[in-house]
N, C-alpha and C positions, 0 to 999 in steps of 0.2 A: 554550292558556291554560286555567288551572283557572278553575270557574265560584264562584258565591260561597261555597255550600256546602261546594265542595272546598277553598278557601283557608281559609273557616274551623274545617275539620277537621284543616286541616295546622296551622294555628296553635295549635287545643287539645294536640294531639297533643305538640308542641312545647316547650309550659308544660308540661304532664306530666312530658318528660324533664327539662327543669330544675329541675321542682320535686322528682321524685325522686331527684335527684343533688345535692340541699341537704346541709350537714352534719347529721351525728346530734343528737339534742337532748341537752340538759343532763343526761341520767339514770343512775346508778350504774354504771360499768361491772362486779360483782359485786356480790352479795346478802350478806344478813348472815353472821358465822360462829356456828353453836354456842357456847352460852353466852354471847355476848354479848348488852351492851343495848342496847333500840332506843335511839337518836337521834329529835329531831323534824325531820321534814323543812322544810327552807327553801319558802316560798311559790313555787310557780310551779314545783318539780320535781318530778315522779312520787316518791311513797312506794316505798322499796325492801323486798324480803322481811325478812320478821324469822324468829328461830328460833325453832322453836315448843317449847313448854313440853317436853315429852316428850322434848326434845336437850339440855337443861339437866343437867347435872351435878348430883346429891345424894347424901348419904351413906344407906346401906341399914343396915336396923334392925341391930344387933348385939345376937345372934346372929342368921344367917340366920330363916327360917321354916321349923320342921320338923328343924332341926338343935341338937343338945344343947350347952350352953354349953362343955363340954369336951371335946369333938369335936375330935382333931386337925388335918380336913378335909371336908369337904362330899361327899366323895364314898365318904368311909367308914362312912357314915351309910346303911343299908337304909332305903326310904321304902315305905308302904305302898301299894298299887295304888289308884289312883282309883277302882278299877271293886269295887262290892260283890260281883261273880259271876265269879269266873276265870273267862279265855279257855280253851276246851279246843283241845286240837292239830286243825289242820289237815291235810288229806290235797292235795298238790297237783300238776302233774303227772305225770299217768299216760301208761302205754304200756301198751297200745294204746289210742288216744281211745277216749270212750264211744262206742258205734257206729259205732265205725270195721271197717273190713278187714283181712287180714293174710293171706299167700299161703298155701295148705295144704303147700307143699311143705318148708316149711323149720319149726326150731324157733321157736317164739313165745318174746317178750321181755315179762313183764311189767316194771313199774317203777312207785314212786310217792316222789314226795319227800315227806316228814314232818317238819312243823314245830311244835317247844310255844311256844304262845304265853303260859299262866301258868306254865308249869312246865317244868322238864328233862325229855326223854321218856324214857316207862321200861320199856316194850314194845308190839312191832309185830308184825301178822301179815298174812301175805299166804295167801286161799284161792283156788283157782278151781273152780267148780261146787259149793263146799259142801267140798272138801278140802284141808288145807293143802297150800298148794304147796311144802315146802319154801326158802323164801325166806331170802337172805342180805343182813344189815340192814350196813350203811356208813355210820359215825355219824360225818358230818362234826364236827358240833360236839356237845355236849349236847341243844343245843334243832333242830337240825335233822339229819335222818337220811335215808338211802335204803333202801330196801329193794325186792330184783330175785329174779327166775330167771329160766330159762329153761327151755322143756318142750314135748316135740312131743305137739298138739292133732288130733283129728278135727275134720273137715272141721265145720261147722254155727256154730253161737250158743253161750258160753261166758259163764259170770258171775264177775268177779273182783270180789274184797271185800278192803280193805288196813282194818286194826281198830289203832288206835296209841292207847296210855294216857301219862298223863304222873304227874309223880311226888307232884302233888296228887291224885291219883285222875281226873281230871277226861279223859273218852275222847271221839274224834272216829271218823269213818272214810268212807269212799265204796264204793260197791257200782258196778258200770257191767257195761256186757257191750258184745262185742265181735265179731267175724265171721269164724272161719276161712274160708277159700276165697269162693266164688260169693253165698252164703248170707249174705242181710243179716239182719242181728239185730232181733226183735222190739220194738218201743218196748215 
C-alpha cells in the first residue's frame, strides 16, 4: 500500500496529465498577413501578430533616387562609389605561402591571384630576389587576373614581389619570402 505522501503524488501527477490533455484555447490558429489591418481582439483571447509597418506595401518616389527621369532602366545608369578613395587592387593567394617550404629538387611554382576592386587591372609583375621573373598573367575576367611561372631556385630564402596597377592608377602588391629546401626563411 502507498503511504499518504505517495498517494498524494500519485494524485497530482494525475491532474497534471488531465490537465495537459485539455483542449487548446480559444487563440488564432495563424498570425496576420502582410498588408493587412489589425482587427480588435474580442475580450478574453490572446491578441494575434500584426504586420509590421516595413511589410506594408507603398508606392516608391518616381523617379527612383539617383536615377535621371529619362532613364530607360535603373541599371543603365552608372552610380558613383560611395567611397570618396578608390579601392586599389588586391594581391591574393600566393604560392608558395609566406614562409613556407618547397623541395630543392624540383622547379618552384610561383602564383598570385590579382583582384581590381575600383578599377579594371591594367598591369602586373611578378619578381623574385629583385628580378623579373618572367611571369605569365591569365586575365580571367577584367577585374580579376592570375599571374604564374615557373623557375628552378637554389637552395636558401627567396623574395617574391607581385606589383599589380589598375586602370585608375590606383596600385596594390605583396612582397613574402619563402624556403627553398632545409632552410627556413628569415621573418
Amino acid at each position: 500500500m502507498l503511504s499518504r505522501a505517495g498517494r498524494l503524488t500519485l494524485l497530482m501527477l494525475a491532474g497534471l496529465v488531465l490537465v495537459s490533455c485539455a483542449p487548446a484555447n480559444e487563440r488564432p490558429t495563424h498570425g496576420a498577413l502582410p498588408g493587412s489591418e489589425a482587427h480588435p481582439t474580442p475580450p478574453g483571447i490572446p491578441p494575434t501578430l500584426t504586420a509590421s509597418d516595413a511589410l506594408r506595401l507603398r508606392p516608391l518616389p518616381v523617379p527612383s533616387p539617383g536615377v535621371a527621369a529619362a532613364s530607360p532602366s535603373p541599371s543603365a545608369v552608372a552610380a558613383a562609389s560611395p567611397s570618396a578613395v578608390a579601392a586599389p587592387p588586391i594581391v591574393r593567394t600566393i604560392a608558395p605561402s609566406a614562409n613556407g617550404h618547397v623541395p630543392a629538387d624540383a622547379p618552384v611554382t610561383l602564383s598570385a591571384v590579382l583582384v581590381g576592386r575600383g578599377a579594371d587591372l591594367a598591369t602586373a609583375s611578378l619578381t623574385v630576389n629583385g628580378a623579373d621573373a618572367g611571369a605569365q598573367i591569365d586575365k580571367r575576367t577584367p577585374r580579376e587576373w592570375s599571374i604564374h611561372t615557373s623557375q628552378k631556385l637554389t637552395a636558401g630564402t627567396h623574395t617574391a614581389k607581385v606589383f599589380v596597377r589598375d586602370a585608375s592608377g590606383a596600385a596594390g602588391g605583396f612582397t613574402w619570402q619563402f624556403a627553398v629546401g632545409d632552410d627556413p626563411p628569415n621573418p
